[in-house]
N, CA, C and O of each residue as an XYZ file, in Angstrom:
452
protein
N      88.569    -46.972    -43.140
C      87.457    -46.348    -42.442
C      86.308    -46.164    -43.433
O      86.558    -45.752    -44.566
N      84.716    -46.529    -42.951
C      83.615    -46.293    -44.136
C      83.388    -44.761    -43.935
O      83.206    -44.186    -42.861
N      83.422    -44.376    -44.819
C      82.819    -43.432    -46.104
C      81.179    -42.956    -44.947
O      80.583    -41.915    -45.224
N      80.814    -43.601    -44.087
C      79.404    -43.636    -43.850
C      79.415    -43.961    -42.253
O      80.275    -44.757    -41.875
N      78.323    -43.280    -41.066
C      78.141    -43.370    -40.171
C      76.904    -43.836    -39.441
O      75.835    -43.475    -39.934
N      76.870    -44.538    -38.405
C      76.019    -45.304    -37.430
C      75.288    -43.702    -37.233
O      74.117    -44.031    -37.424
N      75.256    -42.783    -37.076
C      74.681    -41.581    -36.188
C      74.591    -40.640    -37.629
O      75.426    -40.272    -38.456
N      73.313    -40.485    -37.486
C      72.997    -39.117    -38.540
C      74.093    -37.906    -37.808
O      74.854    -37.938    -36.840
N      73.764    -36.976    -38.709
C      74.585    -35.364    -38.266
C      73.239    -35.093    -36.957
O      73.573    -34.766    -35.818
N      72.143    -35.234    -37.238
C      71.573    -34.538    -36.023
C      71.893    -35.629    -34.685
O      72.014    -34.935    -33.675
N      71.993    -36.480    -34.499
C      72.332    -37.172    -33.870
C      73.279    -36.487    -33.506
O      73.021    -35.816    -32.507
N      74.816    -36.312    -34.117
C      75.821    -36.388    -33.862
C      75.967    -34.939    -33.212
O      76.938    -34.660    -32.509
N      74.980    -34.066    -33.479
C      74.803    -32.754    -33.645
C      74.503    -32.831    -32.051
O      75.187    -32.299    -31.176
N      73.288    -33.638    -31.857
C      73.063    -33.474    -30.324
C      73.829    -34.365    -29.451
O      73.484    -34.606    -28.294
N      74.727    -34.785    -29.935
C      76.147    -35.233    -28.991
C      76.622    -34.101    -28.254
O      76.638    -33.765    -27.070
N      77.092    -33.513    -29.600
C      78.439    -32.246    -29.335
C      77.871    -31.349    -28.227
O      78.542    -30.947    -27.276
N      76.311    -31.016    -28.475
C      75.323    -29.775    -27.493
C      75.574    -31.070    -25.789
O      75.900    -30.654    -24.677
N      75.376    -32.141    -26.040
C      74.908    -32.883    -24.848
C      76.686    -32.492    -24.084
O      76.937    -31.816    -23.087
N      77.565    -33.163    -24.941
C      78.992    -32.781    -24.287
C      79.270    -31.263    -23.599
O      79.767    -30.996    -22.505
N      78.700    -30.274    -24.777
C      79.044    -28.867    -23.763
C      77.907    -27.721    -24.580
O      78.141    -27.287    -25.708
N      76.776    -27.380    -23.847
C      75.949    -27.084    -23.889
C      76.302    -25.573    -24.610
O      75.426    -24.758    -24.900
N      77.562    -25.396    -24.807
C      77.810    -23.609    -24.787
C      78.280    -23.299    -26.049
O      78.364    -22.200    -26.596
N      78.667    -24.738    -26.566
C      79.084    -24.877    -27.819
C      78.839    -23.892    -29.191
O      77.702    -23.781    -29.650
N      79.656    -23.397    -29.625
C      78.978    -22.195    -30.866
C      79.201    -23.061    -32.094
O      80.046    -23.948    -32.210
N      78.154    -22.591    -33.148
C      77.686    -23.672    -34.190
C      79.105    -23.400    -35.023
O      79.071    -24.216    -35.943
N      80.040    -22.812    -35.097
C      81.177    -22.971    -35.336
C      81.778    -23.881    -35.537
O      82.136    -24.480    -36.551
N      81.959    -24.054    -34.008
C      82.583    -25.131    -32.880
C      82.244    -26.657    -33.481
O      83.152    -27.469    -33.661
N      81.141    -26.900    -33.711
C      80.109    -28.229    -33.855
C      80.432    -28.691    -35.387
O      80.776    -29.818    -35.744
N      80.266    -27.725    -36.069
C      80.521    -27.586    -37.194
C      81.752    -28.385    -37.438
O      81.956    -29.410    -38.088
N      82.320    -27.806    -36.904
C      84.219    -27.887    -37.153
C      84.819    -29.591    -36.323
O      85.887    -30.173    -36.508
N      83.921    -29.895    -35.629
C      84.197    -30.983    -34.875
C      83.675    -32.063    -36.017
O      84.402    -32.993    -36.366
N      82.556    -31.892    -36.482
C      81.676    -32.998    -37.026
C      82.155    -32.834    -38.534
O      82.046    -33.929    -39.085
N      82.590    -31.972    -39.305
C      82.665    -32.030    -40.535
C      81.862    -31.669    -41.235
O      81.556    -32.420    -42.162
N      81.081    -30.188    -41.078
C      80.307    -30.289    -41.546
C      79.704    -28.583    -41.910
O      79.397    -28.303    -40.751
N      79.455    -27.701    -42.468
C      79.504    -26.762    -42.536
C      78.601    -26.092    -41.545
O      77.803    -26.606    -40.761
N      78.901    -24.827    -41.751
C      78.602    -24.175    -40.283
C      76.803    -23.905    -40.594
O      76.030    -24.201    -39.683
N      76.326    -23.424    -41.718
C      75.054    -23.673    -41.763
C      74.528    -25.174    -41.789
O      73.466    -25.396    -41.208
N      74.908    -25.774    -42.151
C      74.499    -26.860    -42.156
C      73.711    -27.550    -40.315
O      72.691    -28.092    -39.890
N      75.217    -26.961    -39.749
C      75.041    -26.734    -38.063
C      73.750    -26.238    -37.745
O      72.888    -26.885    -37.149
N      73.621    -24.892    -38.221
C      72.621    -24.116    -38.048
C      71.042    -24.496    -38.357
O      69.993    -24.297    -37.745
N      71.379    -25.134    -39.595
C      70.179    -25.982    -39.833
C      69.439    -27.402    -38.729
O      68.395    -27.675    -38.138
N      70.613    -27.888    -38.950
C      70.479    -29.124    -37.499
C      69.639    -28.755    -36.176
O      68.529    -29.032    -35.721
N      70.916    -27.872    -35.743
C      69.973    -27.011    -34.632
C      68.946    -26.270    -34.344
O      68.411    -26.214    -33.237
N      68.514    -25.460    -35.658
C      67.198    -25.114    -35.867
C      65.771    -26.204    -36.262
O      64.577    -25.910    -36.227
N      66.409    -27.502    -36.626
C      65.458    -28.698    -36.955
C      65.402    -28.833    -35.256
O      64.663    -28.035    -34.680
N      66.176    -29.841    -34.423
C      66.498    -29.890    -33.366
C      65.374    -29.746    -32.241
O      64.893    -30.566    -31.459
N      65.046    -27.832    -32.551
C      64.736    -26.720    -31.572
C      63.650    -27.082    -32.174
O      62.979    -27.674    -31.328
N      63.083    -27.057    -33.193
C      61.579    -27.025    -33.992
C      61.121    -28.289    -33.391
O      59.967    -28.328    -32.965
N      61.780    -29.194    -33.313
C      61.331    -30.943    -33.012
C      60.743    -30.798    -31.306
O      59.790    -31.421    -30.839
N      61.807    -29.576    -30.416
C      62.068    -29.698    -28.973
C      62.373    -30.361    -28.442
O      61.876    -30.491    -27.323
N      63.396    -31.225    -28.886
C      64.687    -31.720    -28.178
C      65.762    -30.624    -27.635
O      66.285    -30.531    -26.524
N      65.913    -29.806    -28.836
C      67.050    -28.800    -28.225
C      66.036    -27.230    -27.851
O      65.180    -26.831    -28.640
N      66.394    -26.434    -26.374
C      65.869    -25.221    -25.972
C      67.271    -24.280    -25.954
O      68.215    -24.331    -25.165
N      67.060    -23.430    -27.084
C      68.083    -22.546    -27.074
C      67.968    -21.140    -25.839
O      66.948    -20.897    -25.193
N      68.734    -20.681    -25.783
C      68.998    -19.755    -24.400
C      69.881    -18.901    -24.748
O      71.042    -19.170    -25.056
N      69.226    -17.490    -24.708
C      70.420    -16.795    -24.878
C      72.062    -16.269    -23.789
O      71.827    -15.617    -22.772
N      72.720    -16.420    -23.934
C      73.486    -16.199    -23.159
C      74.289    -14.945    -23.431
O      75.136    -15.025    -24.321
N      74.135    -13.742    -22.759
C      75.176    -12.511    -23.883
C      74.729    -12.512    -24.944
O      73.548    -12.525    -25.291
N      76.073    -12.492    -25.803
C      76.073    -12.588    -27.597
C      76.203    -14.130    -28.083
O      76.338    -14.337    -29.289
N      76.165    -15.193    -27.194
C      75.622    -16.499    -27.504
C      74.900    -17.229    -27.028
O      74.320    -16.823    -26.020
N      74.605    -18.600    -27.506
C      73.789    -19.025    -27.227
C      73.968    -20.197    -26.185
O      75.141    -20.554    -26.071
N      73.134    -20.816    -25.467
C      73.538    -21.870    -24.638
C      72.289    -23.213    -24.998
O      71.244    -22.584    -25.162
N      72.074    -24.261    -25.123
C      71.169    -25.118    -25.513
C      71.137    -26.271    -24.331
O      72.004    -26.999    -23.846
N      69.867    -26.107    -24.123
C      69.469    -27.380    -23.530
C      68.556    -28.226    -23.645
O      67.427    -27.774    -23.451
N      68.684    -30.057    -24.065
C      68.654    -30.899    -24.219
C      67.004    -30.710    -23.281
O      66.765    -29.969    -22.327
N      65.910    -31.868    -24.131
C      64.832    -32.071    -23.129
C      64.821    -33.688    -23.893
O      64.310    -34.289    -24.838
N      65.892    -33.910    -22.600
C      66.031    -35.557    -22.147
C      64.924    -36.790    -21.704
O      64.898    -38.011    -21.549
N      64.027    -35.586    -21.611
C      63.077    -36.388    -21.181
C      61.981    -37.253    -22.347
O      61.559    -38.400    -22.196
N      61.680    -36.281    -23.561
C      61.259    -36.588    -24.917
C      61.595    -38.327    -25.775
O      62.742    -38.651    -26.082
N      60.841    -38.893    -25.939
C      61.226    -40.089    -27.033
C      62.125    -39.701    -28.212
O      62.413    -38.628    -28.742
N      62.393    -40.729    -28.378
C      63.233    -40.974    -29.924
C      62.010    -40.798    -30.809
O      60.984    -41.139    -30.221
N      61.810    -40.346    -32.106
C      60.946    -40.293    -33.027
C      61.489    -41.526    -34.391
O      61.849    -41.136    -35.501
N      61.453    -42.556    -34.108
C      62.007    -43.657    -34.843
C      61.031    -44.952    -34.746
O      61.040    -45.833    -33.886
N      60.349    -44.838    -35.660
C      59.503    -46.100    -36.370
C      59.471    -47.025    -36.005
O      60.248    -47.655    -36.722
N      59.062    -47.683    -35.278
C      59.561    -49.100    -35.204
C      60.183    -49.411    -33.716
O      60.349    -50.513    -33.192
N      60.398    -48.460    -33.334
C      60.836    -48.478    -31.694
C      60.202    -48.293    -30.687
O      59.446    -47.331    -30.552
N      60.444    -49.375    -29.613
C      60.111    -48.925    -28.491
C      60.199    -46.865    -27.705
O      59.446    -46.557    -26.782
N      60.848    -46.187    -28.099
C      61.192    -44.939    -28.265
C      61.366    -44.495    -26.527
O      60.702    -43.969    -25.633
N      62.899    -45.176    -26.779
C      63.507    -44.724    -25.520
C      63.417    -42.889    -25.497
O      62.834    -42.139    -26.281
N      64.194    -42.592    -24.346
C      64.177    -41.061    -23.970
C      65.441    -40.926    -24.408
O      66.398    -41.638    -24.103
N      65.422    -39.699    -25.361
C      66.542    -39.025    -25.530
C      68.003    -38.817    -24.681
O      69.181    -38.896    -25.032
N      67.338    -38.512    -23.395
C      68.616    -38.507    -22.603
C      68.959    -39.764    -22.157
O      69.995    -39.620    -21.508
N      68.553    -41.189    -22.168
C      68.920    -42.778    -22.098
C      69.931    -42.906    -23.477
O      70.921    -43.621    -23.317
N      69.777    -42.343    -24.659
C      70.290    -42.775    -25.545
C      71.429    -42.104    -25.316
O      72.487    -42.726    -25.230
N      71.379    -40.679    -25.177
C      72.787    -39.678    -25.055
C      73.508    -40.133    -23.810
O      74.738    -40.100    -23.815
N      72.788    -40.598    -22.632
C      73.815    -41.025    -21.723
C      74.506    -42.887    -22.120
O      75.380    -43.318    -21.368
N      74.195    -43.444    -22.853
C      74.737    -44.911    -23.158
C      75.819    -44.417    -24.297
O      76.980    -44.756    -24.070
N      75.576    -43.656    -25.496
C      76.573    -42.624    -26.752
C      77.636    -42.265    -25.516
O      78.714    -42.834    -25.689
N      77.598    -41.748    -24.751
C      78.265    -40.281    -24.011
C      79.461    -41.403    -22.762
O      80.397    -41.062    -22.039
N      79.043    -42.283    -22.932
C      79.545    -43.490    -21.951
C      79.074    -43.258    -19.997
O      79.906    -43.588    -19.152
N      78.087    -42.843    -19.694
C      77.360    -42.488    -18.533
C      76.240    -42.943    -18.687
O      75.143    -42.476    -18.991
N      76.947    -44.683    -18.250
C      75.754    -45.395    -18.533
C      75.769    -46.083    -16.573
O      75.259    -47.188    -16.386
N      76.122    -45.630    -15.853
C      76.235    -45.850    -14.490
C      76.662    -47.459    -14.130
O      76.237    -48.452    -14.720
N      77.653    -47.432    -12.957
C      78.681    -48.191    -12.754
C      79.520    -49.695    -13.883
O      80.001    -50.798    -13.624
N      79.346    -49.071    -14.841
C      80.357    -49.886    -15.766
C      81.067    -48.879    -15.688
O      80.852    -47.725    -15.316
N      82.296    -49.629    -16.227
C      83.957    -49.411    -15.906
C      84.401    -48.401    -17.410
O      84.160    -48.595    -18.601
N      85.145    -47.282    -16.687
C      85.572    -45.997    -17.395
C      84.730    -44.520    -16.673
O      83.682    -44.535    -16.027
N      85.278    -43.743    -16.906
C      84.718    -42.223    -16.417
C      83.264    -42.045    -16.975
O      83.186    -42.413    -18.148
N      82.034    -41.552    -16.414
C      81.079    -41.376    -16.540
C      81.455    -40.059    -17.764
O      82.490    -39.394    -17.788
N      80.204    -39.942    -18.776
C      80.215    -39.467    -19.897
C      80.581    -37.678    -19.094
O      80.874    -37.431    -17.924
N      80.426    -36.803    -20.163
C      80.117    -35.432    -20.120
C      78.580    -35.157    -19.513
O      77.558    -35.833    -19.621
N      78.837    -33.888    -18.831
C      77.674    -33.512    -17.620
C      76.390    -34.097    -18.497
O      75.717    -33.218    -19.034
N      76.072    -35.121    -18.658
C      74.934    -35.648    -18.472
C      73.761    -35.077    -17.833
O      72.743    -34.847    -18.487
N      73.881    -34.751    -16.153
C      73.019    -34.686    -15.291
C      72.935    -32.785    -15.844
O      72.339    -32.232    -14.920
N      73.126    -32.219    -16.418
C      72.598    -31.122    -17.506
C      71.190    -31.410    -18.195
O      70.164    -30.758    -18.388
N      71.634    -32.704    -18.474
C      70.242    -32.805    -19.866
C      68.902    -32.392    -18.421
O      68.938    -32.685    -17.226
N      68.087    -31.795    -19.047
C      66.769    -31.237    -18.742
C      66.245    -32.272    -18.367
O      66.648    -33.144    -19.137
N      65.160    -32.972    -17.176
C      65.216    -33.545    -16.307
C      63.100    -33.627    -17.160
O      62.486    -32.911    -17.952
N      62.798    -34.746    -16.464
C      61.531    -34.954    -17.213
C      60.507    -33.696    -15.843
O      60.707    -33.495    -14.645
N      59.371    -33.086    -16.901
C      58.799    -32.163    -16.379
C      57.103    -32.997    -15.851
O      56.248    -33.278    -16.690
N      56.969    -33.201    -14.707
C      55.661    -33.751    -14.614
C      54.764    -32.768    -15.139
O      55.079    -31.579    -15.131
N      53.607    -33.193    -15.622
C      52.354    -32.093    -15.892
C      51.049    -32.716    -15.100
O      50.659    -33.857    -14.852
N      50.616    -31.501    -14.854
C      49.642    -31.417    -14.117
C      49.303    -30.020    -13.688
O      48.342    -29.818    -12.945
């Protein structure tokens, strides 16, 4: 196995939030390998960028995805965030296997006007 991954940590970071929105930076942490500030950092980059809208819930937090936003990557056409997380997440609609994690969560594009 390489030493090295296709998906940065924030990437991978906004997997884990896209899979279950309720997720505590613990949790994310502990899934990805990666220390729990480190988490914290991610998610606070994330929230600063506005991809991720944190929410308080109680004594935690709940995050939601604004799917609607481009990729910030050089050189790209700069698909929408939630196109990339639903093709990662395997809810890429009628190819064969179970549609990804609640997808239809990610934050929905906001017309302005």
């Amino acid at each position: 196995m390489p030493s090295w991954s296709f998906l940065t940590n924030h990437a991978r970071v906004l997997l884990c939030i896209a899979h279950d929105p309720g997720a505590r930076l613990r949790d994310i942490a502990a899934s990805l390998g990666i220390t729990e500030r480190s988490a914290h950092a991610i998610v606070t980059d994330l929230a600063e960028a506005g991809y991720v809208v944190k929410q308080k819930d109680g004594r935690r937090n709940r995050y939601q995805i604004e799917a609607h936003l481009p990729l910030s990557e050089p050189g790209t056409r700069a698909p929408a965030v939630g196109k990339v997380l639903a093709l990662l997440l395997g809810d890429v609609g009628g190819r064969d296997g179970p549609p990804g994690p609640d997808v239809a969560s990610l934050a929905p594009h906001r017309a302005s006007g």
